[in-house]
N, C-alpha and C positions, 0 to 999 in steps of 0.2 A: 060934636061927635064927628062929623067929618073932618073938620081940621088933626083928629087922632088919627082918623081910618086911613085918610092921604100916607104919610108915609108907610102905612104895612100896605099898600097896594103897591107902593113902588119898589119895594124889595121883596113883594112876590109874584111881580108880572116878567121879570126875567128868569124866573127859576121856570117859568112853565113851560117851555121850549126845552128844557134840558129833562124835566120829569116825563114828557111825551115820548122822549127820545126813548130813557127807559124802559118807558110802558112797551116802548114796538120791540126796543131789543129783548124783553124780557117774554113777548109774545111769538117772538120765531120760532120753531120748532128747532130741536135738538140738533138735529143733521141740516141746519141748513149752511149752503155754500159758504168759503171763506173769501173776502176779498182783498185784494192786498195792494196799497200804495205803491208804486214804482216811480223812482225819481230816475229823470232820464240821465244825459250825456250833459243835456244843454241845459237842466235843472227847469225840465216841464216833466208836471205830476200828471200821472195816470193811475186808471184804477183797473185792474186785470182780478179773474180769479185762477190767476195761474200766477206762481212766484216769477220773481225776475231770475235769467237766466246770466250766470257770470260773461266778461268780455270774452274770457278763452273759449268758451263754449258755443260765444254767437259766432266769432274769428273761423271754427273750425270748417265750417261747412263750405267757406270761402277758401279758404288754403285747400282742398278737397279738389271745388269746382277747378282751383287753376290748373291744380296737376293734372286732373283728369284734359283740361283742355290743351295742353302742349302734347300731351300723351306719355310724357313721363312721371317719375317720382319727384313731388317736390321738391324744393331747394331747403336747405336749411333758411328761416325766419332772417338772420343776420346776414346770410350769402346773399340769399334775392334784395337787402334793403341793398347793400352795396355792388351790386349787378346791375340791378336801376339807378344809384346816382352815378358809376363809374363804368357804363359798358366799355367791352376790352372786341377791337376788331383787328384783324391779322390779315395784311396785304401781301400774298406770299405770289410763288410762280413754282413752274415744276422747273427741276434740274439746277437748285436753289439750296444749296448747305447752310447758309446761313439761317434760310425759311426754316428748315426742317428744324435748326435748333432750338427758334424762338417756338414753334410750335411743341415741340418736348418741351421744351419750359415749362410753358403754361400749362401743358395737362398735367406734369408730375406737378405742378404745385394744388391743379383741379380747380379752375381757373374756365368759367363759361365762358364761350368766346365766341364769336363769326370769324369766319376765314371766308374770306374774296381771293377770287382767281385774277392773274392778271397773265391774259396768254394773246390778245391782241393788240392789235392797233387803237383800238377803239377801244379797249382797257387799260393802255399805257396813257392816251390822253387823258380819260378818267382820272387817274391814276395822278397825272401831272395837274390836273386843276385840283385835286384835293390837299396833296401834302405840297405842290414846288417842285416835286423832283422824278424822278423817272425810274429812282435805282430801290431795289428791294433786299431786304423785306421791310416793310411800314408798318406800322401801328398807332392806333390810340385807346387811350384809357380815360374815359370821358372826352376832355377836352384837349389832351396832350398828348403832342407830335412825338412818336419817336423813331427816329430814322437809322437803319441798318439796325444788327441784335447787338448787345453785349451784356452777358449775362447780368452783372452787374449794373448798369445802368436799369434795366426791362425790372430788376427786382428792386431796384428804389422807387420805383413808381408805383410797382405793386404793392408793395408795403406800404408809400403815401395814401395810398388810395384804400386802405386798410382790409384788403384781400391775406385770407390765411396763409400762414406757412409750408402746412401740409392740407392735402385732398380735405373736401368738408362734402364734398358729391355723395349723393346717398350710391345704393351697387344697383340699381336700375337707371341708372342716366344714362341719358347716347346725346352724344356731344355732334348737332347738326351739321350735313355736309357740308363742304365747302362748296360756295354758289360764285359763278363767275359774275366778276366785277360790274359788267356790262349785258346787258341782252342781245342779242344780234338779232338782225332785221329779217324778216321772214322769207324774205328773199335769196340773204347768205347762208340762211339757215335750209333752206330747199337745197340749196347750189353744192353744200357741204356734203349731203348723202351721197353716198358713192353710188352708182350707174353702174350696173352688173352688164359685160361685155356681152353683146352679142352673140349667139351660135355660133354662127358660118361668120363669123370674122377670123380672120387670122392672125395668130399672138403675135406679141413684137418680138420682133428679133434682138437678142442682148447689146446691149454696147456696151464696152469698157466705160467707166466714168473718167471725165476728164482731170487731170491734174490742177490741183488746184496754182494760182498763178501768185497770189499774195494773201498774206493776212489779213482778214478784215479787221481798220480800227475799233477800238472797244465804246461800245456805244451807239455801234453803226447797225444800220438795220440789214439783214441777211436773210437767206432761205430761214434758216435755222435760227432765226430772232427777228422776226416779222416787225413786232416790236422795238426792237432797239433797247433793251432794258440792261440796265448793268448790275452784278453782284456783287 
């Protein structure tokens, strides 16, 4: 008799685990909670009673947070990836046509950028240890030098570097000021405010300006180009 009973114990000692199961699922009440499997990212199981939420939906709160923290309107998803592997910076000066052009460039094409001043001495050295050269306007677009503008050349770059055709700018962008190259030292920066004259001082008396005596070579450093920058 037991050499019979042996096998019906062992094809009903593993059903009994699954009829318990049963018994409890079949013991819940009506309304009880749903739980639901969640396979991650990285293919680890979890058990939530909330369903899983899609990527676009966890993604959005983060696009959100960033605009909110530049203080504008987001960038379009495909701008900002290529904004990050290709930022575009613009080395201009004032009283600089060629500057002004590459800067129209870029925004009619809408075109995120940094613009750097270059109006001293100590922006023009900057200036020489990054690109070699001294003359304006400069640029890069990630990792590539481009010296002086032509429209042509500025837009095969833009195009490698796979920036749009036309504007992709949402209508609340504000395209950030231009920041001088250099910082100046607190000192030059003190020196620079102008000192309101005196009362009881007496104004200066005019003088004619003098004639000027020769051209300054181009390149050369002057009143009027502290620097020495060439266009």
């Amino acid at each position: 008799m037991q050499s019979s009973s042996s096998p019906r114990h062992g094809v009903l000692r593993p059903l009994m685990p699954c009829i318990a199961l049963a018994l409890i699922a079949t013991a819940l009440p009506a309304g009880a909670q749903q739980v639901y499997r969640i396979v991650g990212p990285d293919g680890k199981v979890t058990f939530s009673d909330r369903p899983a939420q899609s990527a676009q939906q966890q993604a959005a709160p983060a696009v959100q947070a960033a605009g909110a923290a530049d203080g504008n309107a987001s960038l379009p998803y495909s701008l900002r990836q290529i904004t990050a592997r290709f930022p575009v910076t613009l080395y201009t000066s004032s009283d600089c046509a060629p500057c002004d052009s590459a800067r129209q460039l870029l925004q009619s094409r809408g075109i995120p950028f940094s613009e750097r001043l270059v109006q001293t001495e100590a922006d023009a050295t900057a200036l020489q240890k990054i690109s070699g050269k001294n003359s304006l306007p400069f640029g890069t677009i990630g990792k590539q030098f481009i010296d002086g503008f032509s429209a042509s050349e500025w837009t095969q770059y833009l195009d490698a570097a796979g920036y749009p055709q036309s504007s992709q700018l949402p209508p609340r962008y504000k395209r950030p000021p231009a920041q001088p190259l250099t910082t100046p030292p607190p000192a030059q920066a003190a020196a620079a405010k102008p000192v309101p004259p005196a009362v009881d001082e007496e104004p200066p008396r005019y003088r004619p300006p003098a004639a000027p005596t020769s051209t300054p070579a181009p390149g050369s450093r002057t009143s009027d180009n502290p620097a020495g920058l060439t266009f």
